[in-house]
C-alpha positions in Angstrom: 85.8 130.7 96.3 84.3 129.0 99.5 84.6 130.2 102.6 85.8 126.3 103.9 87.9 125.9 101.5 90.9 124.4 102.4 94.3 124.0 100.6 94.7 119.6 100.9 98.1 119.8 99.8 100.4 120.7 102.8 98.5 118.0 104.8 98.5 114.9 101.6 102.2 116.0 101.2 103.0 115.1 105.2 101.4 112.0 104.8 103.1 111.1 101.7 106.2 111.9 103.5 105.8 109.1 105.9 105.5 106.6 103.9 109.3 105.6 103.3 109.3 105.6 107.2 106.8 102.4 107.2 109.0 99.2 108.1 107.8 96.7 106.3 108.6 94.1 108.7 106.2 95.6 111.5 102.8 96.1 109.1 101.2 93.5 111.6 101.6 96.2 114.6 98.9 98.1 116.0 98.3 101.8 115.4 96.0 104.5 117.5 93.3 103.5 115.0 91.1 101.5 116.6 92.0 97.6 115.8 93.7 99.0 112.7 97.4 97.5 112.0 99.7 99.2 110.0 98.7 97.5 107.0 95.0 98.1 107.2 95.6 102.3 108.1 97.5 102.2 104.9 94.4 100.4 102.6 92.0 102.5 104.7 94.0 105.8 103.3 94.2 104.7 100.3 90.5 103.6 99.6 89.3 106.7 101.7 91.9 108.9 98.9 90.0 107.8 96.2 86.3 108.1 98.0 86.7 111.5 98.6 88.4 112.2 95.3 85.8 111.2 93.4 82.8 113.0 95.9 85.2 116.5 94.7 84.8 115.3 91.2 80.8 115.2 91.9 81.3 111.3 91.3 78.7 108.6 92.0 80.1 104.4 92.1 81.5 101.8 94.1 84.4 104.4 95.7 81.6 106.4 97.4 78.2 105.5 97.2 78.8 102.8 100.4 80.2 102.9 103.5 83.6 102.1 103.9 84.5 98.0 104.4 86.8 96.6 106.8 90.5 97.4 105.1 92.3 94.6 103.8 95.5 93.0 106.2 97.8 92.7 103.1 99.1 95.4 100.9 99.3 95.4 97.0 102.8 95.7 95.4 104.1 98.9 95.3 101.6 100.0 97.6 103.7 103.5 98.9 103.6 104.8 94.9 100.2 104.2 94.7 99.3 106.2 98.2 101.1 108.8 97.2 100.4 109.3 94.2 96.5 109.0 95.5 97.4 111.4 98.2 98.7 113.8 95.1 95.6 113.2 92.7 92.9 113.9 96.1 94.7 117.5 97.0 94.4 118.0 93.2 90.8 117.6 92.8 90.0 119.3 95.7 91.9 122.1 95.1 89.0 123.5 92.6 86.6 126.0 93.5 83.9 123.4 92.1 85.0 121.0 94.5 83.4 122.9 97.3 80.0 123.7 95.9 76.6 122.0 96.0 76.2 118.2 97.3 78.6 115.6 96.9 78.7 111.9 98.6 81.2 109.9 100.3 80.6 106.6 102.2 77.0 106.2 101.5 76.6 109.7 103.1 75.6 113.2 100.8 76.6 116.1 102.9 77.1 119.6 101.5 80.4 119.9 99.6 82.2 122.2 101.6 81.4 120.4 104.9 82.2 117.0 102.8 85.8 118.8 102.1 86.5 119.5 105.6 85.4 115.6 106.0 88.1 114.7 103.9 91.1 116.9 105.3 90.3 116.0 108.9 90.2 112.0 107.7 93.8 112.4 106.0 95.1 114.5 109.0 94.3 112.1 111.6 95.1 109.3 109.8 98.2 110.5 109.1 98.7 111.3 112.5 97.3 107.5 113.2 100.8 106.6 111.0 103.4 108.4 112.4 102.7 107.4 116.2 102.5 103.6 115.1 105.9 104.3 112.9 107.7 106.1 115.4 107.9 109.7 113.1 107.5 113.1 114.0 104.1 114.2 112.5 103.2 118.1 113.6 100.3 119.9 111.9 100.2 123.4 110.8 98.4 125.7 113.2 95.7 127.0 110.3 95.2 123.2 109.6 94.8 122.2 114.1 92.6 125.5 114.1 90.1 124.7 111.5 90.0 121.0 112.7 89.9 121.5 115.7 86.9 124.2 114.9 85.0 121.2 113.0 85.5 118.2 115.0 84.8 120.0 118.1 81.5 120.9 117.5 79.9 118.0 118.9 82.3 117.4 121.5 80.0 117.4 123.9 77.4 114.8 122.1 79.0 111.4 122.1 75.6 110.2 120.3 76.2 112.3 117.6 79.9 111.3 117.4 79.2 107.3 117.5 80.8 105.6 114.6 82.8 108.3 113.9 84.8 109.3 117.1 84.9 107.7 120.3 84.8 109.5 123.9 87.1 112.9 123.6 90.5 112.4 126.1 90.6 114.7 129.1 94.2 116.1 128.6 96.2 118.6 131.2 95.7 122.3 130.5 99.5 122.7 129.3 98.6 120.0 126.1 100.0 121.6 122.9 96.7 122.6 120.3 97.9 119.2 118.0 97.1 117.0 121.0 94.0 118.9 122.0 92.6 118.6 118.2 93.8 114.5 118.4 92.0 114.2 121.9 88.8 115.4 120.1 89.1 112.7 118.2 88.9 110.0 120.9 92.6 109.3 120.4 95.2 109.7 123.3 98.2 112.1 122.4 100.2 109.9 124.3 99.6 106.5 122.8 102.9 104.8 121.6 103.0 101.5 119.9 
């Protein structure tokens, strides 16, 4: 077994959890995500769910091999069965040893499997995050999954070039911030945001 690897399944099961909370009047509203509404944070989950499920599975096609496109603004029918059960089948195929060995690809990008995992869990967990602050839900983290985050994203904290396109400038918090907010500031999000 990997050193990195990381059990998917606490963190897809939290997301998954939010989904009956999503009021399907207010998918137009915005969300910490950038321009993202509601609607598009959802079809960004779900296409990034099936991206990185297929880079576990040492898959190559349209899912992976390109970056990611602007999400759709309207969901498909039954769109919260499908997440979840994407959120189910990606802590699934990553929960394999395999998974996390040699080179995989995901977004046009080949990174080593095991960092590529960590890629993967860090996109769900702030995502998820993304959904419950734009919903109104409680959404907290467990500290092993804020540690090795915050471990991961922070290593370039301090090189916004190398963060570009992925992160934007990291949010100065106060000293008394709780580690969830810390790890969410890293990620050029503020803590505080509310929609």
């Amino acid at each position: 077994m990997t050193e990195s690897k990381i059990d998917f399944k606490p963190v897809t099961d939290q997301v998954a959890d939010l989904l009956d909370g999503v009021d399907d009047t207010r998918l137009s509203d915005p969300t910490p995500c950038g321009h993202y509404t509601q609607a598009q944070l959802i079809n960004h989950l779900v296409g990034l769910c099936l991206a990185f499920t297929a880079a576990a599975r040492g898959e190559s096609g349209p899912h992976n091999d390109a970056p990611p496109a602007e999400p759709e603004k309207a969901l498909e029918p039954y769109w919260r069965q499908e997440l979840k059960h994407r959120l189910q089948t990606l802590a699934e195929a990553w929960s394999h040893d395999s998974a996390w060995e040699g080179e995989t690809i995901a977004g046009g990008v080949t990174l080593p499997a095991d960092v590529m995992g960590l890629v993967a869990v860090n996109e769900v967990a702030i995502h998820g995050w993304d959904l419950a602050r734009a919903t109104g839900q409680r959404y907290d983290l467990a500290p092993a999954v804020i540690d090795t985050l915050t471990a991961f994203v922070g290593q370039d904290a301090d090189d916004q070039a190398a963060r570009d396109g992925i992160y934007g400038p990291v949010v100065e918090l106060e000293g008394d911030a709780s580690p969830q907010d810390h790890l969410i500031a890293l990620t050029g999000r503020d803590p505080a945001w509310r929609s």
